[in-house]
N, C-alpha and C positions, 0 to 999 in steps of 0.2 A: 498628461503623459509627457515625460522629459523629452528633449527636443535633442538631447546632447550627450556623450558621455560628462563632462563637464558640469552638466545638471544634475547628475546623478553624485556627484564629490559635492555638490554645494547640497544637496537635500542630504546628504549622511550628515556633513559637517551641522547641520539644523536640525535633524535629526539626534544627533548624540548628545548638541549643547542641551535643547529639550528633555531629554529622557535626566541627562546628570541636574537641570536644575528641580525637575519634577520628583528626583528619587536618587537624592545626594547620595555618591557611593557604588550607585547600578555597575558600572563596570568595574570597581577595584572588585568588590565581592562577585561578580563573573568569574572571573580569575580562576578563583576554585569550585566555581559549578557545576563542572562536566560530571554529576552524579545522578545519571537520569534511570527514571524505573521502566521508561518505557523506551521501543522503539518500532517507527512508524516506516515501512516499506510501502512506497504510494509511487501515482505516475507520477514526472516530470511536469503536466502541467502546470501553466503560470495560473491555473483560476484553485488551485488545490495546494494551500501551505500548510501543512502539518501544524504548525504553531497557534498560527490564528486560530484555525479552525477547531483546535481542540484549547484553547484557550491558555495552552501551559507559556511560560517564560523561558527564556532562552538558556540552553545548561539543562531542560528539563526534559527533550525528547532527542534521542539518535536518529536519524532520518537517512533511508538509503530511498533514491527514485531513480527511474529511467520509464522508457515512455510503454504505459498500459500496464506497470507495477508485475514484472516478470520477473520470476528467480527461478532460472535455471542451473542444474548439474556444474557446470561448463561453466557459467559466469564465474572466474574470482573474484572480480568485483563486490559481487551480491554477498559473495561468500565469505569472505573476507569480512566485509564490513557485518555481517551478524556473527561470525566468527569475536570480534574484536566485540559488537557488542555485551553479546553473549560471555565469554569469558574476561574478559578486562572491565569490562565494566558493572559486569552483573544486571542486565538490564531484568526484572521479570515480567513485563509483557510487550510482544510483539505484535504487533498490528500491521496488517495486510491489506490497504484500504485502495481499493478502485473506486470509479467514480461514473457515475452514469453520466451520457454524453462524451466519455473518449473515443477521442479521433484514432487510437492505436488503434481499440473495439472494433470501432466502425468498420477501417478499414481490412481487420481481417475477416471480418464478417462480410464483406460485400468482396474482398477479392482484389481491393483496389491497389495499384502497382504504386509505390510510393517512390523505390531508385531502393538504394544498400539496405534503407530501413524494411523494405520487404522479407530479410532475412528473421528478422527480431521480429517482426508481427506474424510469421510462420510458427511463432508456437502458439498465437493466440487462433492462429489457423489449425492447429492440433486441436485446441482446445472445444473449437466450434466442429471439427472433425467427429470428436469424441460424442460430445452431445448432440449429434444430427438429427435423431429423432425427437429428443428433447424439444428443439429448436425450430422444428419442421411443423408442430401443434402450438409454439406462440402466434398470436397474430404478428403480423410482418415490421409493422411499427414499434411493435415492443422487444423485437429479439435483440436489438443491440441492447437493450437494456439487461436482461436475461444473460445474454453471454457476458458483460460485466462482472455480473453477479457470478456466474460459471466459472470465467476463467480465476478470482478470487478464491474460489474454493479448489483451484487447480495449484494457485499460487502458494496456496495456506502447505498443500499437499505437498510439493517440492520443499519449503521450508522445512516441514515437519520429517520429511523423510534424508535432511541434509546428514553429515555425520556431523556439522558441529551440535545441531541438536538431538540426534541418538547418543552421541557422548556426552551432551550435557544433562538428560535425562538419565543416561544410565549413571552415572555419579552423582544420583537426587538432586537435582540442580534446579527451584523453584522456575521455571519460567514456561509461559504459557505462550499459545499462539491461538491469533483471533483473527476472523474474518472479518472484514464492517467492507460499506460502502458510501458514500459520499455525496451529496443530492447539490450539484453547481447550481441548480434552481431554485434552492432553499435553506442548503448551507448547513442541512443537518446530515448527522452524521446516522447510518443504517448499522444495526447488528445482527449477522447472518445467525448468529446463534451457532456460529462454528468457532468454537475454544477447545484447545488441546492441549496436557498439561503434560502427554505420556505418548510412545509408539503405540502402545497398546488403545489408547485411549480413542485417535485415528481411528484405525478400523471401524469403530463403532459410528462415529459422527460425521464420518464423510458421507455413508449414503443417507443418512438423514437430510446433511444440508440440502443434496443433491434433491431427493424427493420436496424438499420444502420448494424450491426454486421451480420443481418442475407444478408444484400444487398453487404455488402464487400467478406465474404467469400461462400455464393454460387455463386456468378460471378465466383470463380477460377473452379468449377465444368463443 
């Protein structure tokens, strides 16, 4: 672990001499790679990078995060940036990726008062709202797992009902939306089997994921 900011300029600068003599070129050819087909809306966490984790090169995925991968109404931020990716750059898949063991999760799941961030984990408090029953038949150990899984398919939900993508669906506009989750214990990547390609299409596969979520984790009960 760097000791310094200072450490952090000397490991880029050995960092970048590295990569240019490993793969003469890497950054002139960067230059024009911002043509990416996917993008990856995940938490902030430091154990969770988009890149490594799915293996792609830099230029190859869009990436919007904030902490427990929320996209709400009201955020421009979130909006904005799938706005821009969606239209400017044509991305066709977006990925919605939580991660088992978030501290967001956690904490709106147990109630725990954090300071201003209690505002922003109050929709993942909606979200544990919503599925009470759901979440009241997991064993106790496994609900922060569960609601993960939950609020991702909450998340997928707000994406898909945004108007940049009801307007980029209704002008046939290839691009899909996927749930996945994240396993920090084993660095694989989970597919809720929730893809959405139409408004119409919603309707149908939200309660499915929903029911799968509830058939995976009250089995452990």
């Amino acid at each position: 672990m760097p000791d310094s900011l200072s450490d952090l300029f000397a490991l880029n600068r050995s960092w970048a001499a590295q990569t240019e003599r490993d793969r003469p070129g890497f950054f002139t050819s960067l230059v024009a790679q911002q043509t990416p087909k996917y993008m990856w809306i995940g938490c902030s966490d430091s154990r969770v990078p988009a890149n490594q984790i799915t293996g792609l090169e830099p230029g190859e995925v869009f990436v919007h995060r904030n902490v427990a991968n929320i996209v709400v109404h009201s955020d421009l931020n979130a909006l904005s940036t799938i706005q821009f990716a969606v239209d400017l750059l044509k991305v066709e898949h977006i990925m919605v990726v939580g991660h088992y063991g978030c501290a967001g999760v956690k904490a709106g799941l147990d109630g725990i008062r954090v300071g201003l961030a209690d505002n922003w984990i109050r929709h993942i408090q909606d979200v544990r709202d919503r599925h009470r029953a759901l979440l009241d038949a997991v064993p106790t150990d496994k609900r922060a797992d569960a609601l993960c899984e939950l609020n991702v398919v909450e998340q997928v939900a707000n994406v898909c009902g945004s108007t940049v993508m009801l307007d980029a669906w209704g002008r046939g506009q290839n691009v899909r939306v996927h749930g996945w989750t994240f396993g920090v214990h084993d660095g694989l990547l989970n597919d809720l089997k929730l893809t959405v390609n139409s408004s119409e299409k919603f309707h149908t596969v939200y309660p499915e994921a929903i029911e799968r979520i509830r058939a995976k984790w009250t089995q452990a009960a």
